[in-house]
C-alpha positions in Angstrom: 78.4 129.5 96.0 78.1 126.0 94.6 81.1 126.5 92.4 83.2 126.7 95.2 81.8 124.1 98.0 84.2 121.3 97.2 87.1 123.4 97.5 85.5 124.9 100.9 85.2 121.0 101.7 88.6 120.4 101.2 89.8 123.1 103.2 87.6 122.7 106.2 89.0 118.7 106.3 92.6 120.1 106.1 91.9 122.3 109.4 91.3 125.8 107.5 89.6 128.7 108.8 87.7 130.3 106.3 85.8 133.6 105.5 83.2 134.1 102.6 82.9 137.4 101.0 79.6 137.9 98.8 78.2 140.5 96.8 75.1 142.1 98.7 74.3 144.6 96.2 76.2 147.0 92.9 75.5 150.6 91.7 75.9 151.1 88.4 78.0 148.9 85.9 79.6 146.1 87.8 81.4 142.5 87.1 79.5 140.5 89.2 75.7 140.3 90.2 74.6 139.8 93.8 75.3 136.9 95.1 78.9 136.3 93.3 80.9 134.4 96.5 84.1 134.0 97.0 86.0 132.2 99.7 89.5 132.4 101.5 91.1 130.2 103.7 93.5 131.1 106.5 96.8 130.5 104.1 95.1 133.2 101.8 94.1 130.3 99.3 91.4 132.1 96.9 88.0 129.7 96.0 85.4 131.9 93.7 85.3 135.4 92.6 83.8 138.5 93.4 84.8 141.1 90.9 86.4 139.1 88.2 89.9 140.9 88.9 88.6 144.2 89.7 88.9 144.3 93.8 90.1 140.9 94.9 93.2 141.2 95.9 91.7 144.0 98.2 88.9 141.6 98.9 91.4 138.7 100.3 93.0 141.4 102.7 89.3 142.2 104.1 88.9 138.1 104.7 92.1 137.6 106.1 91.5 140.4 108.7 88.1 139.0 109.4 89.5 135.9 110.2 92.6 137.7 112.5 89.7 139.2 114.2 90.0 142.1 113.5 86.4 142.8 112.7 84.1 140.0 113.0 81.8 141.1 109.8 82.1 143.8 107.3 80.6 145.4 104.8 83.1 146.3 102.2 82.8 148.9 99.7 84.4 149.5 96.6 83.4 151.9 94.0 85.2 153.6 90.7 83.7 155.9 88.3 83.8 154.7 84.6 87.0 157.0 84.0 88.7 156.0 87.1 88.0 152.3 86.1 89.2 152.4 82.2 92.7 154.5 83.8 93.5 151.1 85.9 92.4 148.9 83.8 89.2 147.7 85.0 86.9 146.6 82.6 83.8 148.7 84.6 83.1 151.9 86.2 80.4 150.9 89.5 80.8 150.4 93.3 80.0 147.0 94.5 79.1 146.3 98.3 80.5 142.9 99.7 79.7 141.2 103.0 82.7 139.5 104.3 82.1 136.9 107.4 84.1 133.7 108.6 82.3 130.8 107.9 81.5 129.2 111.1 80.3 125.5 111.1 
């Protein structure tokens, strides 16, 4: 989280809504360990990562439609097998369980 508090800084001055989506627990083999944060602002501006590549693109959707409202929280899951993973290019096999939340001040 620390790596990314001056951008959340920066956007919070500039008027920014913002969600933070962090890793709550992984099964198996997976890119990031617990804790792994990242943030998005309202403009879909990306602070942070999550899955180093694997799932953030699907991650930023899940931010953007906490911050629309259309679920207040979440608990996200994405999972792959090892084969499924290596076929798309991932570089591991795992499911990792995100919380996603707006950051309220």
């Amino acid at each position: 989280m620390k790596e990314i508090l001056a951008e959340v800084d920066r956007w919070r001055a500039a008027g920014h809504r913002i969600a933070i989506a962090r890793v709550v627990a992984v099964e198996g083999s997976g890119p990031r360990d617990p804790g792994a944060t990242m943030a998005v602002n309202d403009a879909g501006e990306v602070a942070g990562s999550v899955s180093g590549g694997c799932v953030e693109g699907a991650v930023v959707e899940e931010a953007l439609a906490v911050l629309r409202g259309e679920h207040p929280r979440a608990v996200v899951t994405f999972g792959y097998s090892d084969d499924e993973a290596f076929a798309v290019g991932l570089t591991c096999g795992g499911t990792v369980h995100l919380f996603v939340e707006p950051l309220d001040w």
